[in-house]
VOGU-3710 file (C-alpha; in Angstrom, 3 decimals, decimal comma):
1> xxxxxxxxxx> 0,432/-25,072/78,064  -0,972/-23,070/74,934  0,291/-23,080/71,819  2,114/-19,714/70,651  0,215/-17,471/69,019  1,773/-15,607/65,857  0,214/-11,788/65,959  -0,961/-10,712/62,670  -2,461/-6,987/63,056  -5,789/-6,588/61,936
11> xxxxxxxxxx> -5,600/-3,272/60,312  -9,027/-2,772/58,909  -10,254/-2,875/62,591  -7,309/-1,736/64,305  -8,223/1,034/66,788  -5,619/3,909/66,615  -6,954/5,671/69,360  -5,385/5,161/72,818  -7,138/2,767/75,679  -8,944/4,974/78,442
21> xxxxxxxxxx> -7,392/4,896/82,249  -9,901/2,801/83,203  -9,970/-0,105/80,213  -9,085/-3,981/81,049  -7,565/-5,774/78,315  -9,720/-9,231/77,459  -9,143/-12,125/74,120  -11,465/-14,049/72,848  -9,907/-17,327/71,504  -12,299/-18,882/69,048
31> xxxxxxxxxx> -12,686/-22,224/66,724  -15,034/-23,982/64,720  -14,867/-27,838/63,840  -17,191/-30,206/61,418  -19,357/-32,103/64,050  -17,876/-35,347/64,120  -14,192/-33,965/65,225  -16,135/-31,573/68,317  -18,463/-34,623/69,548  -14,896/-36,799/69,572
41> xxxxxxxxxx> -14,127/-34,800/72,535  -17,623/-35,178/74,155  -17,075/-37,824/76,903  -19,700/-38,437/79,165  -23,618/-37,964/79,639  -24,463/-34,388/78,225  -27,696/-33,489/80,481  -29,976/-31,351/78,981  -26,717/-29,367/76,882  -26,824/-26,162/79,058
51> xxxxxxxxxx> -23,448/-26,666/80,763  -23,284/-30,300/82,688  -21,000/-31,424/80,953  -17,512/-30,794/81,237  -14,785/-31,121/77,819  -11,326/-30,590/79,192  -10,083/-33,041/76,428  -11,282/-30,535/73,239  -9,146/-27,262/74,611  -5,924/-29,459/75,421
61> xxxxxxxxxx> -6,209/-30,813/72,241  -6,450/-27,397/70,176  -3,823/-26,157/72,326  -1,681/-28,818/71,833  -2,473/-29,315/68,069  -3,313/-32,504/67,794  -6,658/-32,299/66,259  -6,477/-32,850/62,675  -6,516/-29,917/60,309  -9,372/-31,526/58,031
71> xxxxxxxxxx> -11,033/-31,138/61,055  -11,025/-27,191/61,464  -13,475/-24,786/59,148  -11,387/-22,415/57,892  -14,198/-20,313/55,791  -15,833/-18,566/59,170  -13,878/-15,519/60,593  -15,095/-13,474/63,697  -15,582/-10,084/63,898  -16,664/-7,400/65,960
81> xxxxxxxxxx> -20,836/-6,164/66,009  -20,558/-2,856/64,330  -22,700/-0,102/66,113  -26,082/-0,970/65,051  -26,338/-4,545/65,840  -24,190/-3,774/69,294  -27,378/-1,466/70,294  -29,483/-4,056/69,412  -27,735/-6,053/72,058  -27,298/-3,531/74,672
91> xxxxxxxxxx> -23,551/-3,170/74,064  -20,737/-1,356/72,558  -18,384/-1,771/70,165  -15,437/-3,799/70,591  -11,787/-1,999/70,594  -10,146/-4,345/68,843  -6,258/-4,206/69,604  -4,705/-7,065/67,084  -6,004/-10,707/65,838  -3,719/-13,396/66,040
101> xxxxxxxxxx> -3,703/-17,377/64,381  -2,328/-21,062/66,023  0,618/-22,006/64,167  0,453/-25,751/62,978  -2,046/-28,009/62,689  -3,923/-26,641/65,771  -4,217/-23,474/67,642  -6,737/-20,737/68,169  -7,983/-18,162/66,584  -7,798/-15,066/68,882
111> xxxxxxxxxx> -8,891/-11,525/69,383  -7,355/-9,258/71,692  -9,433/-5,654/72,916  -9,546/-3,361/75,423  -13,006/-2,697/76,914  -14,713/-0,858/80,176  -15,674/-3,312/83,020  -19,326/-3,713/83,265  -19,782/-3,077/79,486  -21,340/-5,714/76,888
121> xxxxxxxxxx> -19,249/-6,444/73,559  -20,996/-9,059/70,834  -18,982/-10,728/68,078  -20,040/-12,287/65,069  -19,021/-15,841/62,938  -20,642/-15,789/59,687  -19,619/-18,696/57,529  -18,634/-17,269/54,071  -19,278/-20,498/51,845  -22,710/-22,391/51,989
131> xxxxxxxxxx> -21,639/-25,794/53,261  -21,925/-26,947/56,864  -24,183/-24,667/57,453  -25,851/-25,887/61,126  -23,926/-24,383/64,553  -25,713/-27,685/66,197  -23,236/-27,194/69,585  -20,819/-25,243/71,590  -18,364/-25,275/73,866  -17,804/-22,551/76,197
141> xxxxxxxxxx> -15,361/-21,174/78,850  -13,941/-18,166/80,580  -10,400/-17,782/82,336  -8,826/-21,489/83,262  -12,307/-22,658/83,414  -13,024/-25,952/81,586  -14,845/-25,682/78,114  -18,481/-26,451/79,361  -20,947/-28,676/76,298  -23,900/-26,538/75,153
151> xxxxxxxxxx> -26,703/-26,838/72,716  -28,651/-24,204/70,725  -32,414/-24,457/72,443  -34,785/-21,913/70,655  -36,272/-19,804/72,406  -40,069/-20,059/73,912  -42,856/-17,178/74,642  -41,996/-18,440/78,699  -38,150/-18,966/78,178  -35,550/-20,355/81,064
161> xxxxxxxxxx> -32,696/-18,302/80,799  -29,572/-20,048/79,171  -26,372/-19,351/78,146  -26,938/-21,228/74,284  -30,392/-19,958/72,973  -31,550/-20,104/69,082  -33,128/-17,244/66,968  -34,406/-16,896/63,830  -31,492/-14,944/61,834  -33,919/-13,195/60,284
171> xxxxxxxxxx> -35,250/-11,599/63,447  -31,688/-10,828/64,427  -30,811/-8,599/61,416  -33,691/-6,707/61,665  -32,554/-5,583/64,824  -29,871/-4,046/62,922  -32,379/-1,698/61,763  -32,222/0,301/65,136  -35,055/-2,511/67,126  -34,142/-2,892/70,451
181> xxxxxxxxxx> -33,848/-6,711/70,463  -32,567/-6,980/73,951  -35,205/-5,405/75,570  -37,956/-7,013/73,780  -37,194/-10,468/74,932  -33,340/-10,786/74,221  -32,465/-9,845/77,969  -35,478/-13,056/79,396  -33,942/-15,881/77,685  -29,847/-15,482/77,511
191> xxxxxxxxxx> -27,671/-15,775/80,566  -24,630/-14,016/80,770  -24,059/-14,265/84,683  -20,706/-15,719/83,363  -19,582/-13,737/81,209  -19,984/-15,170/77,738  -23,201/-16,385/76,186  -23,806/-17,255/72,590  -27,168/-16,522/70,365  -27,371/-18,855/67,713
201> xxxxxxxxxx> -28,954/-17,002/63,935  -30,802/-20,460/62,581  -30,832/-19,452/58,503  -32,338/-22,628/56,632  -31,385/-20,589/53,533  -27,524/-20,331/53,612  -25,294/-21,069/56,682  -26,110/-19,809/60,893  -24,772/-17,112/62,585  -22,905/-16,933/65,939
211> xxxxxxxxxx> -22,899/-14,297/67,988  -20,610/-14,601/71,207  -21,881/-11,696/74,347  -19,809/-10,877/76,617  -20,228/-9,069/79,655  -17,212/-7,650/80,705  -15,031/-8,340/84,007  -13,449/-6,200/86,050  -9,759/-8,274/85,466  -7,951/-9,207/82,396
221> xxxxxxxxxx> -10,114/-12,612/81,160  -9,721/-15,063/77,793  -12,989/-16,206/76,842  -13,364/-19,432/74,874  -15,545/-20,814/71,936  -15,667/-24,016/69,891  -18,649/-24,001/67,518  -19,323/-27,597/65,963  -20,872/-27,294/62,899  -23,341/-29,964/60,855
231> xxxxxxxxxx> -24,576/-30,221/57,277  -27,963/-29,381/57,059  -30,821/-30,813/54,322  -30,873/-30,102/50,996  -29,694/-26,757/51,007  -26,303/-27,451/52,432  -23,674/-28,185/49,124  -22,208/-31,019/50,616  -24,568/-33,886/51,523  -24,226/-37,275/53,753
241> xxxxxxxxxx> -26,267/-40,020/54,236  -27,182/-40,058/57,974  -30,121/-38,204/58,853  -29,411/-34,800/60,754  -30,931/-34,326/64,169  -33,787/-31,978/64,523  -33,271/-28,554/65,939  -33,805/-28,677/69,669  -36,284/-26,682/71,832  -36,474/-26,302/75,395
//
């Protein structure tokens, strides 16, 4: 059972104008936890990270809110690609309807829109502070669907198509400038077959970028993401002893 959800309307991208005959109303319920509370949840032999694994536990336990509040990062809102970067992607931008926050200690943080089946919509979470700055995994899932384990692989000249790839941010805001980022390669290495993929903007300089695509359905769907996030080096303002695993590659 979820958890209710207390509607707070998100006027500066509320759209006034009125959903076309033909529109399909979709949410995106997102989180993002320090590393240590997301791997809690991770049960089991992870495969290569592109989906094996299986982490019913994490979503029952948002839902329910019974993971600990020090465990949630607070400081990284979502939003919707604005026109420029959704071309780069080969999508549109999102109608956003209202936003709406978990009441507690747990909960999600969700977006509601209304959007044309068939059409892609990309979402952003930029971390606004400069500590735990490394999206090192991800859970995804759409509909009742189980919250599948992913990790960010970056991306080769001969890529295998995954749902979790890794980018230079860098290379991902200059498709802002009008470059067509999804044709030039974008399209060969993410797989959005199921509806929601995720394109991880590494930035050694300040804190990664998420960016959630998703392919619309042709019926109502909520979409699901959990980003764990891990300090990284010397840049990141808050330091710990352990050694940080090295980006992957695939």
């Amino acid at each position: 059972m979820r958890t209710h959800l207390r509607l707070v309307p998100l006027v500066a991208l509320l759209c006034l104008a009125p959903a076309s005959s033909g529109a399909v109303e979709y949410t995106l319920e997102v989180q993002n936890l320090r590393d240590a509370a997301f791997r809690y949840y991770v049960r089991g032999p992870v495969g290569q990270g592109v989906g094996e694994l299986l982490l019913p536990g994490l979503e029952r336990a948002i839902d329910a809110g019974t993971v600990s509040g020090g465990s949630f990062l607070y400081d990284r809102d979502t939003a919707p690609a604005g026109p420029d970067v959704a071309r780069a992607f080969d999508a549109v931008p999102a109608r956003v309807v209202a936003a709406s926050s978990g009441e507690g200690r747990g909960g999600w943080t969700a977006i509601r829109w209304y959007g044309e089946p068939g059409e892609r919509v990309v979402w952003v979470i930029r971390p606004a502070t400069t500590h735990w700055q490394q999206a090192s995994e991800l859970a995804l899932g759409e509909g009742e669907d189980d919250l599948r384990y992913f990790l960010p692989y970056d991306v080769t000249l001969s890529p295998t198509p995954a749902r979790v790839v890794a980018y230079p941010l860098a290379v991902l805001r200059q498709s802002e400038n009008g470059s067509p980022l999804w044709a030039t390669g974008l399209a060969r290495a993410l797989d959005v077959r199921s509806g929601l993929a995720a394109v991880v903007g590494v930035n050694h300089l300040a804190g990664d970028w998420v960016y959630l695509i998703i392919d619309q359905p042709t019926e109502p769907t909520t979409f699901k993401a959990v980003v764990g996030w891990a300090r990284r080096g010397p840049n990141d303002r808050i330091q710990e002893d352990r050694a940080l695993p090295l980006r992957f590659r695939r």
